[in-house]
VEXBA-821821 format. One line per field, with one value per residue: x, y, z of N, C-alpha, C in turn; residue in one letter; residue number from 1. Coordinates in Angstrom, 1 decimal. Example, Ala and Ser with C-alpha at 12.3 -4.5 7.8 and 13.67 -1.06 7.14 Angstrom:
REM residues 2
n_u = 13.2  12.8
n_v = -5.7  -2.2
n_w = 7.8  7.1
ca_u = 12.3  13.7
ca_v = -4.5  -1.1
ca_w = 7.8  7.1
c_u = 13.2  12.9
c_v = -3.3  0.0
c_w = 7.8  7.9
code = a  s
pos = 1  2
***
This chain:
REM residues 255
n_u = 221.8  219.4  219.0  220.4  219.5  217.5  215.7  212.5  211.5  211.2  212.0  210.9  211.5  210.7  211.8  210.2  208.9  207.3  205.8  205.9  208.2  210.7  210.5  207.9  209.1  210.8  209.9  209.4  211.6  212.0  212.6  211.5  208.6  207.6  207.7  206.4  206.9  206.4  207.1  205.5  205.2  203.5  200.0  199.2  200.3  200.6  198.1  198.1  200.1  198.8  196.6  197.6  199.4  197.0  196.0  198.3  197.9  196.8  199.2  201.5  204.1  204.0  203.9  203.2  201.6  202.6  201.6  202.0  201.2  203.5  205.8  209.4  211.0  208.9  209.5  211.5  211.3  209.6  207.0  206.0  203.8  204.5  204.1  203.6  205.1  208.2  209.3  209.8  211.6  214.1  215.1  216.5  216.5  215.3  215.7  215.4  216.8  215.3  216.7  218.2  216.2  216.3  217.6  218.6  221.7  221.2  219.0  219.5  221.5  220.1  218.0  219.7  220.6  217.8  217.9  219.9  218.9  216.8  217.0  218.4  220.1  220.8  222.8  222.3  222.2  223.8  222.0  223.1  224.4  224.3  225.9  227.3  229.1  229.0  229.2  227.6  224.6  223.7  221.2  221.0  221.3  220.4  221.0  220.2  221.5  222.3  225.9  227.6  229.7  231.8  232.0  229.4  227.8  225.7  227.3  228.6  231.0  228.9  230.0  232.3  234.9  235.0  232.8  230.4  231.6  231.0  228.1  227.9  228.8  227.1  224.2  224.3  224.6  222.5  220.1  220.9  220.5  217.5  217.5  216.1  213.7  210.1  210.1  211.1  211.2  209.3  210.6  213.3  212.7  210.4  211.7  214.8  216.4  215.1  215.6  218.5  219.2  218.6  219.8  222.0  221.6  221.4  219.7  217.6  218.8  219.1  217.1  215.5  217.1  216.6  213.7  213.8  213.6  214.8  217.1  219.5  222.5  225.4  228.7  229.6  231.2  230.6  228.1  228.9  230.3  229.0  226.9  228.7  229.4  227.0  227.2  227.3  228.7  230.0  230.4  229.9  230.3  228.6  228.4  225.7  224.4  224.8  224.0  222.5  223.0  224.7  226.1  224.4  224.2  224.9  224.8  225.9  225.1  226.1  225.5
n_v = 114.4  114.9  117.8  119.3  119.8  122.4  124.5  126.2  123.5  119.6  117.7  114.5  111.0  107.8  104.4  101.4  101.1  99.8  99.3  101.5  102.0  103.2  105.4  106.9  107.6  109.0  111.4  113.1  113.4  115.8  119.3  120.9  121.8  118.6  116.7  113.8  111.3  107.7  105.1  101.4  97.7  96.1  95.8  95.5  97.0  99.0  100.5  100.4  102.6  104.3  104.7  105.5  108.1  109.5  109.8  111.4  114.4  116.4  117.0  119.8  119.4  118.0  118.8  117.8  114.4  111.7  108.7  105.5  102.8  100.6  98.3  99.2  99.3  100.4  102.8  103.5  102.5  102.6  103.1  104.0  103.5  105.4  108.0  110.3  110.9  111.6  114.3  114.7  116.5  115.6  115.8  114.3  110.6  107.6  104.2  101.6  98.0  97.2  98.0  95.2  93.7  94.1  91.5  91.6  93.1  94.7  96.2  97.4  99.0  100.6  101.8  103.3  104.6  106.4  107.3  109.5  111.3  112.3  113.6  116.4  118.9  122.0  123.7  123.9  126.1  125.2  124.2  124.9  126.9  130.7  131.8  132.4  131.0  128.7  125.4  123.7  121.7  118.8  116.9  113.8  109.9  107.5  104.3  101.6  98.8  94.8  94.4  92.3  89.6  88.1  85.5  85.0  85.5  83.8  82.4  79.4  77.1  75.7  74.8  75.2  76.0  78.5  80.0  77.9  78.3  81.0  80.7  79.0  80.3  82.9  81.5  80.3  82.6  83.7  81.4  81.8  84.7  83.7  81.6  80.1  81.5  82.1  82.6  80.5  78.0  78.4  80.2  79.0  76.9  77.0  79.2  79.6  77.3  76.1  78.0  78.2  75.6  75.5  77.2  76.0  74.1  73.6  73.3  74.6  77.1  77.8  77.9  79.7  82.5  82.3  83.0  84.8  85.4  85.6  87.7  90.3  89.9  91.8  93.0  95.9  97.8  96.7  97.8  100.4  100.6  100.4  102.6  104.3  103.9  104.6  107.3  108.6  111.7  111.7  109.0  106.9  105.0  104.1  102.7  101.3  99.4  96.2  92.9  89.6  88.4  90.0  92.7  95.4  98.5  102.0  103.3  105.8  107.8  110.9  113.4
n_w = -12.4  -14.3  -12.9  -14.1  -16.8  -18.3  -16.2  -17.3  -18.8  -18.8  -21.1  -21.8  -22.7  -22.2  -23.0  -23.1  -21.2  -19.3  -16.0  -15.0  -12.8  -13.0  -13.9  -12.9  -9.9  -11.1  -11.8  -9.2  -8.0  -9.9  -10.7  -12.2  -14.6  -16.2  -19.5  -20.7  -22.4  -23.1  -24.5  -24.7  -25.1  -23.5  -23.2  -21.0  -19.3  -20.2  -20.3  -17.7  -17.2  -18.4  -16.3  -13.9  -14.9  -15.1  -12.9  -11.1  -12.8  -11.9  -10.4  -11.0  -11.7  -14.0  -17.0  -19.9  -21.3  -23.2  -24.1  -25.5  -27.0  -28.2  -30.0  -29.6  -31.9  -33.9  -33.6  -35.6  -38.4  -41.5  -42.6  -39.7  -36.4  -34.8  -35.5  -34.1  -32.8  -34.5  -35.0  -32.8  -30.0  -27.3  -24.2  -22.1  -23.3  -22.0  -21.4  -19.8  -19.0  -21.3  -23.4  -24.1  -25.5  -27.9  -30.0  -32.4  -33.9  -35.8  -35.1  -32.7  -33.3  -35.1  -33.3  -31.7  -32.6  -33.7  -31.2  -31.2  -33.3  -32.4  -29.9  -28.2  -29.6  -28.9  -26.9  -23.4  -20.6  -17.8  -14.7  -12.1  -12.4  -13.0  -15.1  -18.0  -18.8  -17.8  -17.6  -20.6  -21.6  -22.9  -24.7  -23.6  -23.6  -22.3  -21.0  -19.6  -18.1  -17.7  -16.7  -18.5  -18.3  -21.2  -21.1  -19.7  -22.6  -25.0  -26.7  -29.0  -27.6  -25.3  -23.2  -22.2  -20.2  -18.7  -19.0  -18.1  -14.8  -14.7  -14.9  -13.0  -10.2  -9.9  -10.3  -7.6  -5.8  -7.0  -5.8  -3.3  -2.5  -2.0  -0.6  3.0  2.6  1.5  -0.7  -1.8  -3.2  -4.9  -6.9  -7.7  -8.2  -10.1  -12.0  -11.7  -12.2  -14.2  -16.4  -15.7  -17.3  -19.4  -20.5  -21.0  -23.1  -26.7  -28.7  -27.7  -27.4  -30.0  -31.1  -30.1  -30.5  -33.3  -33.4  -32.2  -29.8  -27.7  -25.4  -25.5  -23.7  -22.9  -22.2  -20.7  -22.1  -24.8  -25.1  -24.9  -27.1  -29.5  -29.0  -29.4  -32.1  -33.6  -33.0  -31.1  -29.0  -27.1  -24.6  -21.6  -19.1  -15.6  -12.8  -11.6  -8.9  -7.1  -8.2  -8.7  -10.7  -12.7  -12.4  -12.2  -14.8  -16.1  -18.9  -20.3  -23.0  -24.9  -27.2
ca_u = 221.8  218.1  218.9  221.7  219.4  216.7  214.4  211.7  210.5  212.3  211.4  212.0  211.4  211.5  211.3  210.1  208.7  206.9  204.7  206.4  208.9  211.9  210.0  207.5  210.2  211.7  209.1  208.9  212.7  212.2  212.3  210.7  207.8  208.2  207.0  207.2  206.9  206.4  206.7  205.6  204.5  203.1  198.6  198.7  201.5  200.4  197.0  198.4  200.9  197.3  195.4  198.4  199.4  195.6  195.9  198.9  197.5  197.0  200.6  202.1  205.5  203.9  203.3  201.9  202.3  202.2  201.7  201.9  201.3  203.9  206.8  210.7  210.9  208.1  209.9  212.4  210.6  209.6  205.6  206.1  203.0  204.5  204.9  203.7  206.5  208.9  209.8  210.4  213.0  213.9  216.4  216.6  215.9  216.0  215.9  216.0  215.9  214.5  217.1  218.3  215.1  216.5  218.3  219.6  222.7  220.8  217.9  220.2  221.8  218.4  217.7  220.5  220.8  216.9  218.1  221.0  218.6  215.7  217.8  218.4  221.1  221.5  223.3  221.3  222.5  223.4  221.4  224.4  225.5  223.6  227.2  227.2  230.1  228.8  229.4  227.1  224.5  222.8  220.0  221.7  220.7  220.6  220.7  220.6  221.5  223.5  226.8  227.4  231.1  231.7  231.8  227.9  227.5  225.3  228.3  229.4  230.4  228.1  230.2  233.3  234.8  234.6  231.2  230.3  232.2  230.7  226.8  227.4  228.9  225.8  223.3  224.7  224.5  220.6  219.8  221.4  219.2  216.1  217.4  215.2  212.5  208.8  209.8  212.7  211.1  208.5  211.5  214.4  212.1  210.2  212.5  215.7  216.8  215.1  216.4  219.7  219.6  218.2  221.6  223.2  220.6  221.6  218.7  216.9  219.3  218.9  215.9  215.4  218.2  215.8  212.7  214.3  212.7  216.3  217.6  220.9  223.6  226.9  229.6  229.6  232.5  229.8  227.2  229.8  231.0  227.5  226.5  229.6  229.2  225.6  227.8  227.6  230.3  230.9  229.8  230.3  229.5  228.5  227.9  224.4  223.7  225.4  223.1  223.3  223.2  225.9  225.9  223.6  225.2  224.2  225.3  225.4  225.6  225.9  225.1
ca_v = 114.6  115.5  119.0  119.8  120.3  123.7  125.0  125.8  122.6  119.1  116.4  112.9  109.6  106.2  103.3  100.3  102.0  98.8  99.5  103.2  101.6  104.5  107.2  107.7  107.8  110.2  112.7  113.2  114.2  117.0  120.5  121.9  121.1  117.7  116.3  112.8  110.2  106.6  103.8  100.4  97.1  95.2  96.7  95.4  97.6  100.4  100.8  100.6  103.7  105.8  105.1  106.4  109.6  110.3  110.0  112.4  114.3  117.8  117.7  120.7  119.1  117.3  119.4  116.6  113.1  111.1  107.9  105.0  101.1  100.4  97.7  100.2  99.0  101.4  104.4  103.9  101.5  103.5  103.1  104.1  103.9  106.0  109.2  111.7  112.0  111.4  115.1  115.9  116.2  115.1  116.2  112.7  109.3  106.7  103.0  100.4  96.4  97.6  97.3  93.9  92.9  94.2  91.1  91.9  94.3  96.0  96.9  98.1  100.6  102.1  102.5  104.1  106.2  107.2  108.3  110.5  112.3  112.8  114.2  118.4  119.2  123.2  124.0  124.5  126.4  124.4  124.9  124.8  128.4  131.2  132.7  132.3  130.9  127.6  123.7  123.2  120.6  118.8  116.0  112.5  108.4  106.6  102.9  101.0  97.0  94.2  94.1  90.8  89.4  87.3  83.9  84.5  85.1  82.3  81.5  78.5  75.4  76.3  74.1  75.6  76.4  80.2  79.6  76.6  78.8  82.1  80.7  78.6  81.5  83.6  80.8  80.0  83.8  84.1  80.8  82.1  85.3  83.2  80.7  80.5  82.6  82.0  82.2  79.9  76.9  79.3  80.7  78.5  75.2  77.7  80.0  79.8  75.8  75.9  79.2  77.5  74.5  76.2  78.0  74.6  73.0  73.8  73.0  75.8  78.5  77.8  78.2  81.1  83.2  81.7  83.3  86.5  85.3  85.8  88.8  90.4  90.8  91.9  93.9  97.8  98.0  96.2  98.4  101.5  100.6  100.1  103.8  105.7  103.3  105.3  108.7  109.7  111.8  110.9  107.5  107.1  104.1  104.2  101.2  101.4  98.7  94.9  91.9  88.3  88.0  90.7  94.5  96.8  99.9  103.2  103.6  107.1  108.7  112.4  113.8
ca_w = -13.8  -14.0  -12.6  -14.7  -17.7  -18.1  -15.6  -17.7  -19.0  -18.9  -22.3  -21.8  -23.8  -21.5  -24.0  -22.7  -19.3  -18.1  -15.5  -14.4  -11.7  -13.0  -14.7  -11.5  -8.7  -10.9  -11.8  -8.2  -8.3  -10.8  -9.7  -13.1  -15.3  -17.3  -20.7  -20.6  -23.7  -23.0  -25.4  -24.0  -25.9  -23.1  -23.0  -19.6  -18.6  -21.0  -19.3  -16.4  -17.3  -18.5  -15.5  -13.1  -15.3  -15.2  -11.3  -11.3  -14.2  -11.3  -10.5  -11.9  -12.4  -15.5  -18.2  -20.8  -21.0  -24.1  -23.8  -27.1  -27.1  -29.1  -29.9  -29.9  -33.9  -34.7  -33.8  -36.7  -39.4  -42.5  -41.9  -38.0  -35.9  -33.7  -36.1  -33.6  -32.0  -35.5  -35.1  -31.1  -29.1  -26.2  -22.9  -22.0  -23.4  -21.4  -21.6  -18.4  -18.9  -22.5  -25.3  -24.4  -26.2  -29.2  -29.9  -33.5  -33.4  -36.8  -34.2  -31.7  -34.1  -35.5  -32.3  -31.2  -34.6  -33.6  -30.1  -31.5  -34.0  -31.3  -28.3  -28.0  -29.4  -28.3  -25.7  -22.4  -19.6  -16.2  -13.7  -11.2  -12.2  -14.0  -15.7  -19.4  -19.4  -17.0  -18.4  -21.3  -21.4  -24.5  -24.5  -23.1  -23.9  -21.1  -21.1  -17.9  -18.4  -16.9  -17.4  -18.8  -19.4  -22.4  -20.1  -19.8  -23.5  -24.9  -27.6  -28.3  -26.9  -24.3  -21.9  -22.2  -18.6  -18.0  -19.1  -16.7  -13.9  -14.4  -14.5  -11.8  -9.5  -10.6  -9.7  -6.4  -5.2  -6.9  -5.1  -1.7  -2.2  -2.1  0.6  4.1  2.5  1.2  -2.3  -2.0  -3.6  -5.9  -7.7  -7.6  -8.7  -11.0  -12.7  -12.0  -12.1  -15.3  -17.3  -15.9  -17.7  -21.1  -20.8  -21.8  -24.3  -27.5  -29.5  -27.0  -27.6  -31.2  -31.7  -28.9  -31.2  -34.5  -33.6  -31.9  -28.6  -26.9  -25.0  -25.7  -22.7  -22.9  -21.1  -20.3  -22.9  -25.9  -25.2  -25.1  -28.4  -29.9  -28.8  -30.1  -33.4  -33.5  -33.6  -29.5  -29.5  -25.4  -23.9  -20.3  -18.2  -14.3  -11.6  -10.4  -8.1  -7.5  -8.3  -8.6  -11.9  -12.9  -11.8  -12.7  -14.6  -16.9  -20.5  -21.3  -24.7  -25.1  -28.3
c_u = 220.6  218.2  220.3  220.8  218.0  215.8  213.0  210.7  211.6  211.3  211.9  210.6  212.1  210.8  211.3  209.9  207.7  205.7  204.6  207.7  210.4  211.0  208.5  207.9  211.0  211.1  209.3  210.3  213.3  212.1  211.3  209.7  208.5  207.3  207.3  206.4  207.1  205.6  206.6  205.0  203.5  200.9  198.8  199.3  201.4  199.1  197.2  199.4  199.5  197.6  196.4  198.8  198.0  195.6  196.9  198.6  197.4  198.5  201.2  203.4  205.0  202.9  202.4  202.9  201.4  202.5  201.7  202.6  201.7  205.2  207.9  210.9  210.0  208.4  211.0  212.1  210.1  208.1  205.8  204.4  203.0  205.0  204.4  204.4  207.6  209.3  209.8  211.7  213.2  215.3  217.1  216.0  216.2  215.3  216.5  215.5  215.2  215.3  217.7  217.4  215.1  217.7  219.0  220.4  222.1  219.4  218.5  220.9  220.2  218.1  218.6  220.8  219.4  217.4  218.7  220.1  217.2  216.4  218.3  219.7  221.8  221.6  222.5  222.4  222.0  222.4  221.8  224.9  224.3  224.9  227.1  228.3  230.3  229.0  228.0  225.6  223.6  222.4  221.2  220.6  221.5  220.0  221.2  220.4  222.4  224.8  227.6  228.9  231.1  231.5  230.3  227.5  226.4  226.3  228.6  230.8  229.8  228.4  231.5  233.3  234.7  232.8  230.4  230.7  231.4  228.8  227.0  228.0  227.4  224.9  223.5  224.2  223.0  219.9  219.7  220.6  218.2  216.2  216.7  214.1  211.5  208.7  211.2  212.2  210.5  209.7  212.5  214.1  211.4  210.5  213.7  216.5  216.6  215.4  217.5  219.5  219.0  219.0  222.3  222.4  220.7  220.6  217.3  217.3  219.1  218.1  215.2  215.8  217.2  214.7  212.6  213.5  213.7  216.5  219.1  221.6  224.7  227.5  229.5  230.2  231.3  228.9  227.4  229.5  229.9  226.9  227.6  229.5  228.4  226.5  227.6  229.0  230.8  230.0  230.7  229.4  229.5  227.6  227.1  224.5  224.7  224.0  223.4  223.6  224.4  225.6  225.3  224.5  224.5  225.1  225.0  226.0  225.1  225.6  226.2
c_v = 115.4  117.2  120.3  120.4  122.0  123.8  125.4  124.1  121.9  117.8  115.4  112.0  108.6  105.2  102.3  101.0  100.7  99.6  101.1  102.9  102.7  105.7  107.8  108.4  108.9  111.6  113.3  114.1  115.7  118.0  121.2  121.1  119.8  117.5  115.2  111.9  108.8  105.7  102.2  99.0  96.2  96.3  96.9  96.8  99.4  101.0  101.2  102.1  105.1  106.1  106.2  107.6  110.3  111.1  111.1  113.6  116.6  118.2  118.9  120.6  118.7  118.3  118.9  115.5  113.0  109.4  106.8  103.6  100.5  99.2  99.3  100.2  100.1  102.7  104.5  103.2  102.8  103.4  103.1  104.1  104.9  108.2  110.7  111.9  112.0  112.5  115.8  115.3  115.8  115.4  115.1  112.0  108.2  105.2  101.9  98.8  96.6  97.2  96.2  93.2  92.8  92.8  91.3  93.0  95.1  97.0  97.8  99.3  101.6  102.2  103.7  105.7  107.1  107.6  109.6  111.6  112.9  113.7  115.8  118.1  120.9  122.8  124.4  124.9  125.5  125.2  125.4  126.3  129.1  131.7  131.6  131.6  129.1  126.3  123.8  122.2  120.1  117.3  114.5  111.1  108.3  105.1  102.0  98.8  96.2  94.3  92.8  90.6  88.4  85.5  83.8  85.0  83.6  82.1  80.3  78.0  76.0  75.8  74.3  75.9  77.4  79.9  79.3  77.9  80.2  81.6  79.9  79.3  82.4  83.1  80.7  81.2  83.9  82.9  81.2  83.0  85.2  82.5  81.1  81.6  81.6  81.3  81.0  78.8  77.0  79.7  80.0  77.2  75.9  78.7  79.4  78.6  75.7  77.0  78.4  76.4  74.9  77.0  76.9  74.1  74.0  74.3  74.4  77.0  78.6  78.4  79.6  82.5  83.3  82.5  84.7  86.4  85.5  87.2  89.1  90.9  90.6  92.7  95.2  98.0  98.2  97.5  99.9  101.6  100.7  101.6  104.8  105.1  104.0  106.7  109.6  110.1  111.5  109.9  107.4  105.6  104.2  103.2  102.0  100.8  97.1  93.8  90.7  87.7  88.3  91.9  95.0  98.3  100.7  103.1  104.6  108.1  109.9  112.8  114.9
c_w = -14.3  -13.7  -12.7  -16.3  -17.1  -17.2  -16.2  -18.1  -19.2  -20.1  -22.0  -22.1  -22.6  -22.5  -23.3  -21.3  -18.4  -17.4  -14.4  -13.5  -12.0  -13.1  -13.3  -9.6  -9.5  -11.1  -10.1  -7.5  -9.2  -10.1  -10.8  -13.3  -16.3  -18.5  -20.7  -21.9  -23.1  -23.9  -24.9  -24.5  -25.0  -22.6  -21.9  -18.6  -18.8  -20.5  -17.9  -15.9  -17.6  -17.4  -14.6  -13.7  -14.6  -13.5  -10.7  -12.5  -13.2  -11.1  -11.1  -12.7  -14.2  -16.1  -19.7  -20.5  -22.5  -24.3  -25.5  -26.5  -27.5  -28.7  -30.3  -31.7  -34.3  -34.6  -35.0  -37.7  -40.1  -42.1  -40.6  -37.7  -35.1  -34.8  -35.6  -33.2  -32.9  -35.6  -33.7  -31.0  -28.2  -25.4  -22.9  -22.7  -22.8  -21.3  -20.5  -18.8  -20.1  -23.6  -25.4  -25.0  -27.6  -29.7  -31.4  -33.4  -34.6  -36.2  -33.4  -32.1  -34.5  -34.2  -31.8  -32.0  -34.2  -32.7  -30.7  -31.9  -33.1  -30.2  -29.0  -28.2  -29.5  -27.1  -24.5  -21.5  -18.4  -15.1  -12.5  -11.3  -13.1  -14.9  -17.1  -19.5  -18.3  -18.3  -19.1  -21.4  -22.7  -24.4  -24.8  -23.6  -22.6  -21.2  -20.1  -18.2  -17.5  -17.3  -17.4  -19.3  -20.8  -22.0  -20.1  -21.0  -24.0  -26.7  -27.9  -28.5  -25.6  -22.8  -21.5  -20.7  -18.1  -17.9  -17.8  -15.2  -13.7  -13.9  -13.0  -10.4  -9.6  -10.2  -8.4  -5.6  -5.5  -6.0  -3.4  -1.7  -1.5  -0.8  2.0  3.8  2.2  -0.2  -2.9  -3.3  -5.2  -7.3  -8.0  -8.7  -10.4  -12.2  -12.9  -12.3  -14.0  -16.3  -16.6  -16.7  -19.3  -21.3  -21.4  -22.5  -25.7  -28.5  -29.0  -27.3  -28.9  -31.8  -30.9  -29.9  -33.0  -34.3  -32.6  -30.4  -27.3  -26.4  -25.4  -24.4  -23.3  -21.9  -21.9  -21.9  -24.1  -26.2  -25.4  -26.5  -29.3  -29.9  -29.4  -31.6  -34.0  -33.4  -31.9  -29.4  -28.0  -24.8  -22.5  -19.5  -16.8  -13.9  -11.1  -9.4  -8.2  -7.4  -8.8  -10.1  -12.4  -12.2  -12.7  -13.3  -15.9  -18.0  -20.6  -21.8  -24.7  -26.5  -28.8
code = x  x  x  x  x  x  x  x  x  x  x  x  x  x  x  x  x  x  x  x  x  x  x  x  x  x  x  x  x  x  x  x  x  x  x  x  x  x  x  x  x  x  x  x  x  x  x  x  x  x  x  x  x  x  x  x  x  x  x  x  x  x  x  x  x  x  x  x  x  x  x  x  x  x  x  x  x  x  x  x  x  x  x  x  x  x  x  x  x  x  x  x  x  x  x  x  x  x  x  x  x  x  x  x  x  x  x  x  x  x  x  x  x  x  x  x  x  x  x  x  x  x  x  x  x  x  x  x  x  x  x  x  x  x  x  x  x  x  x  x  x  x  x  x  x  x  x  x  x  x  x  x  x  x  x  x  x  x  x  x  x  x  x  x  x  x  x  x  x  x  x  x  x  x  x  x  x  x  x  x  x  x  x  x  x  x  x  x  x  x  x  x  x  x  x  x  x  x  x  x  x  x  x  x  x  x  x  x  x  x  x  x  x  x  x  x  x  x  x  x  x  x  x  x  x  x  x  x  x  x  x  x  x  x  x  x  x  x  x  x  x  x  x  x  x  x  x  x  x  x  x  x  x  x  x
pos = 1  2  3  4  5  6  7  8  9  10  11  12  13  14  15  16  17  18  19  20  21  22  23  24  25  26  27  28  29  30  31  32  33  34  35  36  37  38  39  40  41  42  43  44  45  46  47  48  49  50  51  52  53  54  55  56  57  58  59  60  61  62  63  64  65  66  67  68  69  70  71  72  73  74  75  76  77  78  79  80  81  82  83  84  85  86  87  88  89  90  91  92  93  94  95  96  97  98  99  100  101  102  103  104  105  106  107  108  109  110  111  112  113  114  115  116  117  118  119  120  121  122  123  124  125  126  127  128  129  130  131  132  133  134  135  136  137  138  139  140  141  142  143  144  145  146  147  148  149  150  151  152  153  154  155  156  157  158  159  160  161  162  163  164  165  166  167  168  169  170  171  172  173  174  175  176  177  178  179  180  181  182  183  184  185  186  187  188  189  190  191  192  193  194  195  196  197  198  199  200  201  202  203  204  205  206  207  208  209  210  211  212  213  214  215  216  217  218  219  220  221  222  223  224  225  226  227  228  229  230  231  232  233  234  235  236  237  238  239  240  241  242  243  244  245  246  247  248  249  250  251  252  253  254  255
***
């Protein structure tokens, strides 16, 4: 994908980039110069994205880096903090394990509405052919999430049987993961036993959902429909990876 857009210089925006774990395995995959943008709310995480630019900072792939300590809300909120970049563009934007945090669906649109109006939209020549008359290409969203069926919704009655049936499939497999290991007891006793059972307590989800402290999953399909709602005129989904939770897969909107 990456070497489908321009050889001169490549722009890209990862929201919610964490501690680099996509956006430095993929610099590394570029063939041109990049520009990269990263929005990230956690300091620890955001410090930790300097110091490593700094440390790649000779590279020649990277052309600048702009880095910003920010929650995703301040790129579309009317006082933005983030209003240096309120007029770039960008090749890519992309988004892993990031917009499920948006859990209101009126967050999820402004977000998606800012992707649309951020992302390039002339035509670049592929890189795949020099002939004028080569496939097209124009600045993509990329949103990498679980895909979540409606069974693991937290809907209710929260005890309904798909429900009951899909978490406890789901548990059984992240349990088994962990079995005869180190972290078997670490994680199982400490995470996952108890995020299972705050899946069924009512009064938890309640208030979770209440103070926006909740994540949003859903299925491929949701998160489709969510992105062409936002005005992509092509949405495409592709299976990354299987995991115990659900499968890993890409959301992405063309412009």
């Amino acid at each position: 994908m990456i070497n489908d857009f321009p050889e001169d210089q490549l722009s890209v925006a990862d929201i919610g980039t964490g501690s680099g774990e996509v956006i430095f395995p993929a610099i590394e995959k570029v063939g041109c110069p990049i520009e990269i943008t990263t929005v990230e709310p956690s300091l620890a995480f955001h410090s930790k994205l300097v110091s490593t630019f700094e440390q790649l900072k000779s590279q020649s792939k990277i052309a600048d880096v702009h880095c910003f300590n920010n929650k995703a809300q301040n790129l579309w909120e009317e006082k933005s903090l983030l209003k240096d970049i309120s007029e770039k563009k960008f090749d890519i934007i992309q988004a892993t394990f990031s917009i499920q945090n948006l859990s209101k669906a009126e967050d999820r649109k402004s977000f998606f509405l800012w992707a649309k109006q951020h992302l390039n939209t002339k035509a670049q020549l592929s890189l795949s052919s020099a002939s004028p008359s080569a496939p097209q290409k124009t600045g993509q969203l990329i949103v990498i999430e679980f895909d979540v069926p409606e069974s693991g919704s937290n809907q209710l009655p929260l005890c309904r049987s798909d429900r009951v049936n899909f978490f406890r499939e789901a548990y059984e497999k992240g349990i088994g993961e962990y079995r005869n290991t180190p972290a078997f007891m670490p994680v199982t006793q400490g995470f996952l036993i108890p995020v299972l059972l705050s899946k069924f307590d009512e009064d938890i989800l309640k208030d979770s959902i209440e103070t926006e402290s909740t994540s949003i999953e859903q299925s491929k399909e949701k998160w489709a429909q969510e992105m062409r709602e936002a005005g992509f005129s092509r949405v495409e989904t592709c299976y990354l990876a299987p995991f115990w939770w659900s499968n890993c897969v890409a959301i992405i909107g063309t412009v």
